[in-house]
C-alpha positions as CSV (number, residue, x, y, z in Angstrom):
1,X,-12.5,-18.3,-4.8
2,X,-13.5,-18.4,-1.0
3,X,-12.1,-15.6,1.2
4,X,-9.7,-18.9,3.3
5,X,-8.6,-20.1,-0.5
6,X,-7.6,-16.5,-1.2
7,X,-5.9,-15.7,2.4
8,X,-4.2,-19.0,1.8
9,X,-3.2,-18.7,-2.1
10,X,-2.0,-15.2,-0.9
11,X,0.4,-17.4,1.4
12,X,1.4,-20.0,-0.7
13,X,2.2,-17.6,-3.3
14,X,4.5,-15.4,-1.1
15,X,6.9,-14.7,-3.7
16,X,5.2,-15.0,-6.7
17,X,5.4,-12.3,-9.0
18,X,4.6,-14.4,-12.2
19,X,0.7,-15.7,-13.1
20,X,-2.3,-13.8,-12.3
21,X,-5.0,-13.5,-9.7
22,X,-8.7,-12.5,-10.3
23,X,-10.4,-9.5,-8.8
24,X,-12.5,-11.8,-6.3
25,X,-8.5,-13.3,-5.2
26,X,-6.6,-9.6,-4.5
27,X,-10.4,-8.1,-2.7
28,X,-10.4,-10.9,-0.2
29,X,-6.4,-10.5,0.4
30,X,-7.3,-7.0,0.6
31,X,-10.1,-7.7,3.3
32,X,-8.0,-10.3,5.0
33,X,-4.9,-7.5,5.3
34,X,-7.4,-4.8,6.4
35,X,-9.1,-7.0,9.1
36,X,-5.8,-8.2,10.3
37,X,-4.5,-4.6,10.7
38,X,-8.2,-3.6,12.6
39,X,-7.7,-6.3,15.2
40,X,-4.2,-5.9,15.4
41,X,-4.5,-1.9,16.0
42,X,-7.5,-2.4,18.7
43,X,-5.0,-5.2,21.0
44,X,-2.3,-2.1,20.6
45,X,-5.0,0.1,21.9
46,X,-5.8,-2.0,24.5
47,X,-2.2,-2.6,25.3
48,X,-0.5,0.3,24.9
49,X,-3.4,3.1,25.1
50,X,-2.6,6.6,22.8
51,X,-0.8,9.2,24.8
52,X,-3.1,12.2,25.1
53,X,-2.5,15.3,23.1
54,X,-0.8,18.6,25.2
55,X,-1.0,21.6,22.6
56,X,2.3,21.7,22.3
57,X,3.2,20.7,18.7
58,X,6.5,19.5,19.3
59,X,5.4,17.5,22.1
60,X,2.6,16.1,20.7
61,X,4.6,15.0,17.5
62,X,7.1,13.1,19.9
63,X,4.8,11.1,21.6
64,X,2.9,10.8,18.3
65,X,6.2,8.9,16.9
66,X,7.2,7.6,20.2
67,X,3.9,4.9,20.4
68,X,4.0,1.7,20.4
69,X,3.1,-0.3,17.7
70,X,5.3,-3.4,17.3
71,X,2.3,-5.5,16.2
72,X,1.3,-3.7,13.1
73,X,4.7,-2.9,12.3
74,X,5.4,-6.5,12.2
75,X,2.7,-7.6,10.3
76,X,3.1,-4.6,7.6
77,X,6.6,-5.4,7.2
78,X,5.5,-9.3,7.1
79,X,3.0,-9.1,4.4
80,X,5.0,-6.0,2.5
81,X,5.9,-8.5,-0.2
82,X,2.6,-10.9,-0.8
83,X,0.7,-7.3,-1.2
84,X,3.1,-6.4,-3.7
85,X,3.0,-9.8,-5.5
86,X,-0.7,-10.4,-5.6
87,X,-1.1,-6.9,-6.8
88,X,1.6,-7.8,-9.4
89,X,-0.2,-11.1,-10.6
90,X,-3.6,-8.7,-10.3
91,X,-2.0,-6.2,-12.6
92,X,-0.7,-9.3,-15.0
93,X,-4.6,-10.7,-14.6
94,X,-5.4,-6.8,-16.2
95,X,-3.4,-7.0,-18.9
96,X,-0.6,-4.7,-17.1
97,X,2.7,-5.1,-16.3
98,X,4.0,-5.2,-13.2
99,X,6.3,-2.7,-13.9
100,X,3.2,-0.4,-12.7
101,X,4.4,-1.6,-8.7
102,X,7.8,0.6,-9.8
103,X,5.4,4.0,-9.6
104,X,5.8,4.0,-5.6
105,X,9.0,5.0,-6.0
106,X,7.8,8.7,-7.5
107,X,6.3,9.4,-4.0
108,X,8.9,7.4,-1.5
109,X,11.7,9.6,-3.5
110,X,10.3,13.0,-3.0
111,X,9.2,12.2,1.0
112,X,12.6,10.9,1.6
113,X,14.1,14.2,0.0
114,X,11.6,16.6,1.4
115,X,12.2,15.5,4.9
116,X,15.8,15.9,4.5
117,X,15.0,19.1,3.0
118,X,12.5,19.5,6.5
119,X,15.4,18.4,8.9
120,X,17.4,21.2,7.3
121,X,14.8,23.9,7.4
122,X,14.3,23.3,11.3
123,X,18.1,22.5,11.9
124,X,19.1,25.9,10.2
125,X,16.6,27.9,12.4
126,X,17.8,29.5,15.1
127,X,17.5,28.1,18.5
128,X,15.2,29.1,21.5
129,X,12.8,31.4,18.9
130,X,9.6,30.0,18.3
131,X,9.0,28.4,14.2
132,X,7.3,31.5,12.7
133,X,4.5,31.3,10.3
134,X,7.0,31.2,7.4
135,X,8.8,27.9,8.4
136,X,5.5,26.3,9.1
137,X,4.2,27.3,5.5
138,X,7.6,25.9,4.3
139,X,7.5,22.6,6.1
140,X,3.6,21.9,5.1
141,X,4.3,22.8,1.3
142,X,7.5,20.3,1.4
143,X,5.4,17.5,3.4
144,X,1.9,18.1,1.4
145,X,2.9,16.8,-1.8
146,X,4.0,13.5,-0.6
147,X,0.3,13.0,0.8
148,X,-0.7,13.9,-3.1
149,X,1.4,11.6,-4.7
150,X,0.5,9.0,-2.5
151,X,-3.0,9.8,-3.1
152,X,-2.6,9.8,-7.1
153,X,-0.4,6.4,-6.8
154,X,-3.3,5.1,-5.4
155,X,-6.1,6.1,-7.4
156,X,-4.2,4.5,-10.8
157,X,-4.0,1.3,-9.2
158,X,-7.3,1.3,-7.9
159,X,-8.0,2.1,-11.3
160,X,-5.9,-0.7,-12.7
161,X,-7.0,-3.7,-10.1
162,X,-11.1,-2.8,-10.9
163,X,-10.6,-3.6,-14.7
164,X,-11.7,-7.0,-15.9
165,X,-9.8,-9.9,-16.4
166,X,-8.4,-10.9,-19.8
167,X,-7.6,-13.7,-21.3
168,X,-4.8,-14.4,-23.4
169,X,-7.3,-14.8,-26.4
170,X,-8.0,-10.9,-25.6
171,X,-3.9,-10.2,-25.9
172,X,-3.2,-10.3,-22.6
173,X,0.5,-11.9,-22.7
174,X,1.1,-12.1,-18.7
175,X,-1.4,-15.0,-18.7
176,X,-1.1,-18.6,-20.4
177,X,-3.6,-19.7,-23.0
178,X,-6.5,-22.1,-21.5
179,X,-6.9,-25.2,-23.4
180,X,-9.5,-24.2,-26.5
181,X,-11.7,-26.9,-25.1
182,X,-12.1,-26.0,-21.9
183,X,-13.7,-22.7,-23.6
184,X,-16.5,-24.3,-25.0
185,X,-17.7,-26.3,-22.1
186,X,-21.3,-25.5,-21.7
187,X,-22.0,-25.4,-25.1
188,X,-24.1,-28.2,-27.2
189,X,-23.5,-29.2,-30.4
């Protein structure tokens, strides 16, 4: 598979959880997505250029969240579900499930709950004193896991999408069985 037959079977398969799709397929969607957010992050850049930092945490945090990026955030949001399908049909091409794609939820669910556990450290601290040292340890040790999850979610699938391929002959049941002649083509009599 070329890198345009992947970018377009990536497309044409928007919704496709069922099948499979080889390593050579979901590295060259992978590419495609990673190129498309590179471009798309430098005409932001050019755009709407960073705010520079102050010092000030809380300041520098606002206009941190506060920059513009309507362009990735469209095209993320736009290609959420063909990255979760092809690395569905990837996982099936493994031999996995896609059930696998339901492990996201571990680290979503504990950011979600630490930053409303975050939001009620800092809303609970009394006003016009300065965070101390304590609410700043608290705040990193309820937002640092979520970076380890994430990192652990990762590392299993990039585990998972690196095996090799196998065929339903090798008891993979997510793929169909190829025709028994189309197996021995190649081979003389």
């Amino acid at each position: 598979m070329t890198f345009i037959g992947a970018v377009s079977s990536g497309f044409k398969n928007y919704f496709n959880f069922k099948g499979s799709a080889t390593r050579r397929e979901f590295w060259y969607w992978f590419l495609f997505t990673f190129l498309l957010a590179l471009v798309l992050g430098t005409i932001e850049g050019a755009i709407w250029p960073p705010t520079a930092t102050t010092g000030d945490f809380a300041t520098d945090i606002q206009s941190f969240t506060n920059d513009n990026t309507p362009l990735t955030t469209i095209s993320s949001l736009a290609l959420l579900i063909p990255n979760l399908s092809i690395l569905a049909r990837r996982l099936h091409d493994g031999g996995y499930s896609a059930k696998w794609l339901f492990l996201w939820i571990v680290p979503v669910a504990y950011g979600i709950f630490s930053t409303i556990g975050a939001v009620t450290l800092i809303n609970d601290y009394p006003s016009g004193q300065e965070f101390s040292a304590e609410l700043l340890m608290a705040l990193v040790f309820l937002i640092l896991p979520i970076f380890a999850l994430g990192a652990v979610v990762l590392v299993i699938f990039f585990v998972l999408v690196l095996k090799k391929s196998k065929s339903f002959y090798d008891g993979n049941k997510y793929v169909s069985p190829e025709p028994l002649d189309s197996l021995d083509e190649g081979t003389t009599a």
